[in-house]
N, C-alpha and C positions, 0 to 999 in steps of 0.2 A: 703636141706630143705629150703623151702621157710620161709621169714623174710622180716617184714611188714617197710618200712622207711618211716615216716612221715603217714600221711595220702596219699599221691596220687604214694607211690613208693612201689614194693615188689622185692627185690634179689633174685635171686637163685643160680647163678655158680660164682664161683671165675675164674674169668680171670688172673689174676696176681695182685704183691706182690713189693709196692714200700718202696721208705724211709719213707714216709710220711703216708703209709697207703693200703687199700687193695680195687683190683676195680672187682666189680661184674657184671654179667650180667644180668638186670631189667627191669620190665616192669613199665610201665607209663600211664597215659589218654591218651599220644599219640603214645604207642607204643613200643616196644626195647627200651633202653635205657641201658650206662653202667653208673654204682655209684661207685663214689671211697668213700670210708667211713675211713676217717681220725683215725692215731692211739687214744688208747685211752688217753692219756697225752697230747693229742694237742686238744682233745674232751673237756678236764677239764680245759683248759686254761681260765678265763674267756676273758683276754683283746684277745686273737684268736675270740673268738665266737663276741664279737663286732665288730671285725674287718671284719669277717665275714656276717652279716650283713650290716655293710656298703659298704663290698664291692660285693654285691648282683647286684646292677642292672650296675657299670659298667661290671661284668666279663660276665652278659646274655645278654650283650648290642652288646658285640663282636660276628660277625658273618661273615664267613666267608668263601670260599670255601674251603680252603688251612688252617682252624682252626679245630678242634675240637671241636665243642660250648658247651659252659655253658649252660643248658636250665634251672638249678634251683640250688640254695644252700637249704640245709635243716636242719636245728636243732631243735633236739626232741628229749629232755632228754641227753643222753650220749651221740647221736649217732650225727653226724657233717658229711655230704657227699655234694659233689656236684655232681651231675645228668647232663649228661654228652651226645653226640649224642653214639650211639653205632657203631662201625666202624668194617667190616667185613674184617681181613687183619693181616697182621701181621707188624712188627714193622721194621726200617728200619736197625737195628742191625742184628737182623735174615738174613736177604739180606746180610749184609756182611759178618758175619759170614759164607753163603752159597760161596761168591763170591770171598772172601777177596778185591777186588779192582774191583770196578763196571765200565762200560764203559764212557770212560769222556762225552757223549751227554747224556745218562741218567743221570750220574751225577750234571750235571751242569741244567737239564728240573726238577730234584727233589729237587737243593737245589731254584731253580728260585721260585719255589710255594712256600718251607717253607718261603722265601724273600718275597713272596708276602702276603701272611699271615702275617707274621712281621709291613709289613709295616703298614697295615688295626689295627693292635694293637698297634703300636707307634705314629699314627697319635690320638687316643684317650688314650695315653698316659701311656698306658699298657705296658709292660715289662716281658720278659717273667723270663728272667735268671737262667734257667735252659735247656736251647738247646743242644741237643745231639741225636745221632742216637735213643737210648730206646725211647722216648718223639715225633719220627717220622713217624705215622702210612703210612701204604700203602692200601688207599682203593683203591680196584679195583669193587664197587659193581654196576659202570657204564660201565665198559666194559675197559675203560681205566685207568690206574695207574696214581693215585691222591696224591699225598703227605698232608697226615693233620698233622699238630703241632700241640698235645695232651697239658697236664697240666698246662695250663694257668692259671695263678692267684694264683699256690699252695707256687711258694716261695715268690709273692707279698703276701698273706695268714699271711704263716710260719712266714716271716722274720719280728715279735714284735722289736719292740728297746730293751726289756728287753731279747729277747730268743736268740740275733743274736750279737750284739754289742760286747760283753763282751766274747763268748764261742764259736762260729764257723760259716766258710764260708756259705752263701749257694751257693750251684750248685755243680758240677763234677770238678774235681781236672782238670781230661786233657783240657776243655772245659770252666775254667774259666778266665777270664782277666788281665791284669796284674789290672787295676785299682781297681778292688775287693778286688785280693791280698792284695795292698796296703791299705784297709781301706775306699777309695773314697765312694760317693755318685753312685751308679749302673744308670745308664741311658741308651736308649736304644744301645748305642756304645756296650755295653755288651753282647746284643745279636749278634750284627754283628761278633764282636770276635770268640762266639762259632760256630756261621755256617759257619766262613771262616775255622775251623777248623774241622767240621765237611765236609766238600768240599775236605779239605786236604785232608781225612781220607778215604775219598769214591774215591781218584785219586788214592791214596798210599796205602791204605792197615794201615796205624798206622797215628798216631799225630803226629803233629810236635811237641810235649817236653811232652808227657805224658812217662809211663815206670818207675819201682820202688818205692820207699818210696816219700810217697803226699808230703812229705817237696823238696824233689828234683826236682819231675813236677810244683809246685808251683815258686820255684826259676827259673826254667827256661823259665816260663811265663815271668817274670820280665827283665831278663838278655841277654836272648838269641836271637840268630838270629833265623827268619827262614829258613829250610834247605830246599835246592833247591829240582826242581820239576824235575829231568830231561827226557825227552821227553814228557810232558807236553808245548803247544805253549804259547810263551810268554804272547799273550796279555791273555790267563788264567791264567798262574801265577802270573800275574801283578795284576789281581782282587783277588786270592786268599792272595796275600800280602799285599796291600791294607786292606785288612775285617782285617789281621794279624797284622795291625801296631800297634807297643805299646802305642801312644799316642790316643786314642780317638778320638778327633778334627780330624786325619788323615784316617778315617775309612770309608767306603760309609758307606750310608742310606740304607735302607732295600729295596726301592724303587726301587733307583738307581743300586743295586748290581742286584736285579731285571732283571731290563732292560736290563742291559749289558750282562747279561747270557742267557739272552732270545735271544738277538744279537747274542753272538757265538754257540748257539744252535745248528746251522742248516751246520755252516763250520766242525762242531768236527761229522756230516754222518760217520758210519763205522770205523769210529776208534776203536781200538781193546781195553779193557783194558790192562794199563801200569804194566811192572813190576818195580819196583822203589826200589832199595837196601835200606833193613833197614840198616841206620846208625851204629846201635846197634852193626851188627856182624863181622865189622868191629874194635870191642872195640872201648870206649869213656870215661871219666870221669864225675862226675856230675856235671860237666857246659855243657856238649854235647844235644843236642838234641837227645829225643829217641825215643823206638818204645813204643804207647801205652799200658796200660795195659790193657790185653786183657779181655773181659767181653761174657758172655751168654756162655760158654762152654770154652772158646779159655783160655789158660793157661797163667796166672800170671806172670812175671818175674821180678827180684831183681837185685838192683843197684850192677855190678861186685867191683865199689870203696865202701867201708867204709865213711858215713857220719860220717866224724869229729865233731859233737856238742853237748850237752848233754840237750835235753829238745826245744832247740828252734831252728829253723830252720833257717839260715842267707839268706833272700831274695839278697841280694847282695854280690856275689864272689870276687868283687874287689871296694875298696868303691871310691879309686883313679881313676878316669874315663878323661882321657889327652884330650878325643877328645869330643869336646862339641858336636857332630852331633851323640856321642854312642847310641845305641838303648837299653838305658835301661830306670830303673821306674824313673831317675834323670827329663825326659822331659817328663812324660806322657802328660801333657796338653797342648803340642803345637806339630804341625805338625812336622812329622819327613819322612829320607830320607830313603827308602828302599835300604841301598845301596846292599846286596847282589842281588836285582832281578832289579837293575836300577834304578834310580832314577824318583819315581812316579811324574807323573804331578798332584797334586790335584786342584780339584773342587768340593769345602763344601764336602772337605772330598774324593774325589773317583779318580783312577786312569783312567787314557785317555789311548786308544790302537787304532791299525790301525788296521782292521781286512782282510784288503787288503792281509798286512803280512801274515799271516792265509791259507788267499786263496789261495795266492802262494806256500807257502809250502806243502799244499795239490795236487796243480798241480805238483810238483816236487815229489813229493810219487808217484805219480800218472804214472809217465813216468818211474818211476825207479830208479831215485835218490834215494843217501841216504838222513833221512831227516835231515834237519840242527841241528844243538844244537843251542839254544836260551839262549844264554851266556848276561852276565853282559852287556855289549857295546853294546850290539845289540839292548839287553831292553832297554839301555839308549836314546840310539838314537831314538828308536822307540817311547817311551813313553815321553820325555823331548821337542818334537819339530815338533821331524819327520811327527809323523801323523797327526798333526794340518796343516803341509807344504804340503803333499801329498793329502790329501783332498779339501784343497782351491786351488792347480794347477790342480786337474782333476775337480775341479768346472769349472775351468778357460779354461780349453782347455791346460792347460801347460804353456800359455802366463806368462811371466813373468811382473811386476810393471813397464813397463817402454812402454811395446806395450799396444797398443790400443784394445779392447775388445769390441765384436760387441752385442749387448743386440736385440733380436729376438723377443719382446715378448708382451704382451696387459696391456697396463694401465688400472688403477682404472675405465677410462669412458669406457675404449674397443680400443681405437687409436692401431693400429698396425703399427708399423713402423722398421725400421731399423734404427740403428744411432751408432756415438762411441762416446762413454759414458768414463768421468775419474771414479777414485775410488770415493766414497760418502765420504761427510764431515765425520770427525770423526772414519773413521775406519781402520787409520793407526797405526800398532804396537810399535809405538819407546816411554817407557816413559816420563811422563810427572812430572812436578814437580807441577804443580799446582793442589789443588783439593779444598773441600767444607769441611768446619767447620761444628758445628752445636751444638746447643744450649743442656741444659740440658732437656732428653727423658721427655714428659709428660705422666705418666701412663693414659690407656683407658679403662673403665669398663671392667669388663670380660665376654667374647663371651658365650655365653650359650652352644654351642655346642665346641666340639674340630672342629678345621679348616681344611682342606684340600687344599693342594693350597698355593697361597700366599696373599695376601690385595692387597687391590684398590683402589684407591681411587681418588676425583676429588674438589675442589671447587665450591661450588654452590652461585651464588649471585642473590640475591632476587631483586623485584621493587624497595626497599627505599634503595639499594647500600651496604647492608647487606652482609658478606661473612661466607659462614660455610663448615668449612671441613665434607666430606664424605666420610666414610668409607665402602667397603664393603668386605663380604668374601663367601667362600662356603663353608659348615657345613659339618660334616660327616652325617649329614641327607641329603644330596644333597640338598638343601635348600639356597638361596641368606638370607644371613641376612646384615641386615645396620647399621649404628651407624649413624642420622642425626646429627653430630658436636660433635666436640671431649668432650665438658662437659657435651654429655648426659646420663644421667642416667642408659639406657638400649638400645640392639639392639632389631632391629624389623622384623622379615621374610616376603621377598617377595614370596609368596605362589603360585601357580600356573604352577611353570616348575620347576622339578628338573636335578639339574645339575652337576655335578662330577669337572668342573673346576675353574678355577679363570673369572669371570664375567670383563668385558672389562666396564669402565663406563669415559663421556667427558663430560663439560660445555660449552655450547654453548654461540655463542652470542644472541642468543633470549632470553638468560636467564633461561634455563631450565639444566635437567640436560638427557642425553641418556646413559640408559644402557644393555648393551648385552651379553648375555649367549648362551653356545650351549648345547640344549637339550638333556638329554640322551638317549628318546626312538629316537631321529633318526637323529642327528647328524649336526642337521638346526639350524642356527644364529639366535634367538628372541631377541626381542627390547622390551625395557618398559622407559618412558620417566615421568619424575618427575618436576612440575611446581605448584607455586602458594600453595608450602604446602602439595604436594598429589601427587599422579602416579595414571597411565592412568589407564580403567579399565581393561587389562589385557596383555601378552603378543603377540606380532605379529610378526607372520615366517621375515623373510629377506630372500626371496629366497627358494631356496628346494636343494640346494648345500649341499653335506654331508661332514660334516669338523670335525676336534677331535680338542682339546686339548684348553688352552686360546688363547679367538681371543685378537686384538688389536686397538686400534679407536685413531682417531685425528678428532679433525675439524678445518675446514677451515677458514677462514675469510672472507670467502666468504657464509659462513651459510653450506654450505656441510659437510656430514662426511664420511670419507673415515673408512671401517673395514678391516681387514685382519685377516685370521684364516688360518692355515694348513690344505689341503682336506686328503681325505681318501689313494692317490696316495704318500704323504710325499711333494706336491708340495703348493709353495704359492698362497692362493685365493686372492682376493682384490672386493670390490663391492664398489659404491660409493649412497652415497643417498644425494637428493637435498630436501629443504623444500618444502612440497606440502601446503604449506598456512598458516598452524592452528601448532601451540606449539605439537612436539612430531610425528607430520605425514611427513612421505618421500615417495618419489619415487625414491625405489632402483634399480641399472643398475645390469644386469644378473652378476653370479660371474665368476670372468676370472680368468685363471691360469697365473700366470708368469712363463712361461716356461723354463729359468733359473736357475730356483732357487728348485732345489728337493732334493731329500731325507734326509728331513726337519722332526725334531721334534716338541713337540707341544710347542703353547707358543709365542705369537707375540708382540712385542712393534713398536709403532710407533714414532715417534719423528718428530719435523719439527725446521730449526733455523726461526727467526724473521728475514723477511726482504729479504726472498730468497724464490724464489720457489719450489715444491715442499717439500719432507719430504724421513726418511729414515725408512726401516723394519727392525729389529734386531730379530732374529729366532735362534735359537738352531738348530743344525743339530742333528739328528735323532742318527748318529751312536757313537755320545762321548759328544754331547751337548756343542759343541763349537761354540760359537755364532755368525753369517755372519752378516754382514751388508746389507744390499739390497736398494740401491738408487734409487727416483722414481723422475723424473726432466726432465721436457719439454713432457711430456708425454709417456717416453720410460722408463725400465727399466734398472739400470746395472749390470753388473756382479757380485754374491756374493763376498766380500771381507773379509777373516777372520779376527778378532777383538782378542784383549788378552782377553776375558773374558769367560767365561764358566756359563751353570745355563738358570733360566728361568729369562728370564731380564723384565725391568722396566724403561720407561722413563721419564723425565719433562725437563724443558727447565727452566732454571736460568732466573732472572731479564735482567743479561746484555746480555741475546741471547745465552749463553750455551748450548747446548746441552748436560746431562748428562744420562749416562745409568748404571741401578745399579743392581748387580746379586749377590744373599748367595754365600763365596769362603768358602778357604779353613777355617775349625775350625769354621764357623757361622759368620766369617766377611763378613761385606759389603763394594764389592769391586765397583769403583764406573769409567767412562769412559767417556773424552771430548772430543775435535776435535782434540787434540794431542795424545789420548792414553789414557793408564791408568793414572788412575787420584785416590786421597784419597777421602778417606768419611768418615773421623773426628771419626775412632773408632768406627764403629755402630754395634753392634753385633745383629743376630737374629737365631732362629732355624728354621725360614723360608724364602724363598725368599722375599725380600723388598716389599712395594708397593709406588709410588711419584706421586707426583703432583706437579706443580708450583701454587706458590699462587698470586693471585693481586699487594701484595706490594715488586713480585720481587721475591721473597727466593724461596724456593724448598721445599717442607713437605718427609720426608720418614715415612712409618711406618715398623716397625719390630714386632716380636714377642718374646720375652722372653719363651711363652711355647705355647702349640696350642693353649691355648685358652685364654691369656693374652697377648697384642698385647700394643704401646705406641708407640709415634709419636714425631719428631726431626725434630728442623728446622734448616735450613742453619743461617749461619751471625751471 
């Protein structure tokens, strides 16, 4: 029987029956639509329904391929629904249920999209906290299998201070964190937990610590190791453990987990699903890891031991813990070592693999070997060094630091030459004890939109010898906004090109300011130039060169500016423009590849020391984001050289001729690299990559962010 909701909605089929409430099948002004209509005690709540209301336009703000979207909230009278897109498909439990253990390339292509949905809702600071297979739809109504993540916003909703605080979790017992557990503040680490265990779940067939009474999957969130993957390849297991680290800080980004699964996507071809022994039938006690409890048909099972307690569940089995590096809730909030799966290499959070590794293994299946076991040692080595070694020697040709190294390739102007080139200033590995102080953070108005990216920023100095820091960022509207000087009041959008990355911007000697984005409908460098109080009237192509990700700019002292952005191949561009007369106009040199330097990620800084010529390129490489150095001097290129840093980096150059480069590590520090190595950076915490500039009187500015959209700026000395 059809039932009218609101004015612009009418139900008629019950689709299913959650905690929260019941979702129907409805029609709308535009169409299909499903409604989930909230029980009725959550309907009568009033501080729900204001909460509800407020949170109206960020939950139909989120849109997304790999989301569910919110098209409406609605409240009339009793009834409290939020209107929903309708998804033709079933849910990704049903799949397992049908499959028990899905093939690890499926696996890893379904949990990549709920990763990439995540990310698109953490970047506007949504949370989902409730992730698990039920919450996983499978649309197919394009021909291909789509993974959307359904109920966004119901336990941001649900979770009152007065309804949650005092009386119980929200989420799923298998699928929640230990940090929850414990009471903590939920942030997006929280979702990452439940889809590394949702990943789990879809390699193996059960959880890693779900299985009998909630007080005992709860304790073993806190307590427990993760149990091995086996026949699962390492660098998979290395990300699945990673997402699994007790501590937060140690966890990737929803971005990041992303990426990396999209990477081994394509080496996990043909692979069979694994059978993986439940733990369980081996008997365990309840500090074991077990098998999930089973859900949508699949049968229940109880702890074989007796919980010992009467009333309260002991998150911790032993309170005496000898080894400061145990993996329980004692260090949730600092990076910790996975030691059963190796010891993880993190960066802001996310573990490094070779996937080289990978490839061989599958050549060795391939010929008839048996395939290896990807044991403790082998993670370590592979994850702790190895693959950072193995990647910058077949950059190299093999050449070890001490032969000479032939650079083949076209400068900034076009010069093609031959030559041997040493390693670039600055991009030797060996610690350094020196680094950069810095003053107490100055808070920066708050961005109107949430950010995507990281800040950028540049000094601008005027005719009368005037200096003011420039700030700028990219908006989840793809939008350049600016903050002109760190006391102004409000940012302002440069309107005209949208753009999905971090905007490249330099202060010249003519006194202006130049800045560059690459545009989303097609992939070309545009320039917009800021002089006298105002920018140009609009933006102008640099080229027709198709490039991703943030480019990177220096000028010269010569009036030149040299840009650099990664093209569509994973190789380094470079184009150089000379002043054509007038403030803001160039004449740019066609873009050249550095032929050296490929299978590159996005993301370029440029650097130069005072008093030396040329400057150097620091790039993330594509396949772990470990960042090469790339020297450009006497008009040849050199050889990438790996650098200890990881992340999308950021350069400025100190008063005394420094050169510094700064990239988000591990936990949201900012880790910071001079001509000797890693270098400190005075403590600077941010949830995004840094942005720096040097300023006139010598110091170096960073800016960080505290949250997308609250950003404050640090200076050296």
């Amino acid at each position: 029987m059809a039932r009218k909701i609101g004015s612009r909605y009418t139900i008629t089929t019950v689709l299913g029956r959650g905690t929260c409430g019941t979702v129907w099948e409805g029609e709308g002004p535009d169409g299909p639509v499903a409604v989930k209509l909230l029980r009725e005690d959550l309907a009568a709540d009033q501080t729900l329904i204001a909460r509800f209301v407020q949170e109206r336009t960020v939950l139909t703000s989120l849109q997304h391929p790999n989301v569910v979207g919110v098209r409406d909230l609605v409240v009339d009278g009793t009834d409290l629904a939020l209107v929903m897109d309708l998804i033709r498909g079933s849910d990704l439990r049903h799949l397992l249920d049908a499959e028990n253990a899905l093939r690890p390339q499926l696996a890893v292509l379904v949990v990549a999209g709920v990763a990439e949905g995540l990310a698109a809702a953490h970047s506007q600071g949504i949370i989902h906290r409730d992730v698990k297979p039920e919450n996983i739809l499978l649309d197919h109504s394009g021909g291909a299998l789509v993974p959307r993540l359904a109920d966004f916003g119901i336990a941001r909703l649900v979770d009152g201070p007065r309804r949650t605080r005092a009386t119980r979790i929200i989420g799923t017992p298998d699928y929640l964190a230990p940090e929850v557990i414990e009471g903590l503040q939920p942030g997006p680490a929280v979702d990452m937990y439940a889809l590394g265990t949702v990943l789990f779940e879809l390699l193996a067939g059960w959880t890693p610590f779900g299985g009998g009474h909630p007080g005992a999957v709860l304790r073993r969130h806190v307590t427990d190791k993760v149990p091995p993957l086996p026949g699962v390849p390492g660098p998979l297991a290395a990300l699945v453990a990673s997402c699994l680290a007790k501590g937060p800080a140690a966890r990737l980004t929803a971005a990041e987990f992303a990426a990396r699964l999209r990477d081994l996507a394509p080496l996990l071809e043909d692979m069979p699903p694994l059978s993986i022994p439940d733990p369980r039938e081996g008997g365990w006690d309840v500090r074991s890891s077990a098998r999930a409890s089973m859900h949508g048909g699949r049968n229940p099972t109880i702890d074989p031991i007796p919980m010992r307690h009467s009333g309260i569940v002991p998150l911790v089995h032993n309170a005496e813990v000898k080894d400061e590096d145990e993996d329980t809730h004692l260090n949730l909030m600092r990076p910790i070592r996975e030691r059963d799966q190796g010891e993880v290499r993190r960066r802001s959070g996310t573990g490094s693999y070779d996937v080289s590794e990978l490839r061989a293994e599958r050549a060795n299946a391939a010929a008839g070997s048996k395939r290896p076991r990807w044991i403790a040692a082998t993670a370590a080595a592979l994850l702790v060094g190895g693959a950072a070694a193995a990647i910058a020697m077949g950059m190299s040709g093999g050449d070890d630091s001490k032969k000479d190294n032939k650079a083949h390739s076209q400068g900034p102007a076009g010069a093609t030459t031959s030559s041997t080139v040493s390693s670039p200033p600055g991009t030797t590995t060996r610690a350094a004890a020196v680094g950069l102080s810095f003053q107490p953070a100055h808070e920066l108005p708050p961005v109107p939109v949430s950010i995507q990216g990281a800040p950028r920023t540049a000094v601008f100095k005027d005719a009368s010898g005037t200096t003011t820091l420039f700030v700028f960022v990219t908006g989840t509207d793809d939008t350049v906004w600016y903050l002109p000087g760190e006391n102004s009041h409000s940012w302002l959008p440069l309107h005209g090109l949208k753009t999905n990355t971090e905007p490249a911007v330099v202060a010249t000697s003519a006194g202006h300011l130049e800045l560059f984005a690459v545009r989303d409908s097609d992939g070309v460098v545009h320039q917009r130039s800021y002089a006298a109080g105002g920018w140009s009237a609009k933006w102008v192509p640099v080229g027709t060169a198709k490039l991703h990700g943030a480019p990177g700019a220096l000028a010269a002292s010569d009036g030149s500016i040299v840009i650099a952005a990664v093209g569509s191949n994973k190789t380094l561009m470079t184009s150089t423009g000379t002043p054509a007369g007038t403030s803001g106009q160039y004449t740019w040199s066609d873009w050249q590849p550095v032929s050296a330097a490929a299978d590159l990620g996005s993301g370029v800084a440029l650097a130069s020391t005072p008093g030396t010529p040329g400057f150097t390129a620091y790039v993330p490489r594509a396949s772990d984001e470990g960042v090469m150095a790339i020297a450009y001097a006497n008009k040849l290129w050199g050889t990438p050289v790996q650098t200890p840093l990881s992340g999308l980096p950021t350069a400025a150059t100190s008063g005394d001729g420094t050169a510094y480069v700064f990239v988000r590590s591990t936990g949201g520090s900012v880790k910071a690299m001079n001509g000797n190595g890693q270098a400190g950076a005075g403590g600077l915490q941010s949830v995004l990559p840094p942005g720096a500039t040097a300023t006139p009187d010598g110091r170096v500015a960073v800016v960080t962010a505290e949250s997308p959209t609250k950003l404050r700026v640090s200076y050296s000395g």
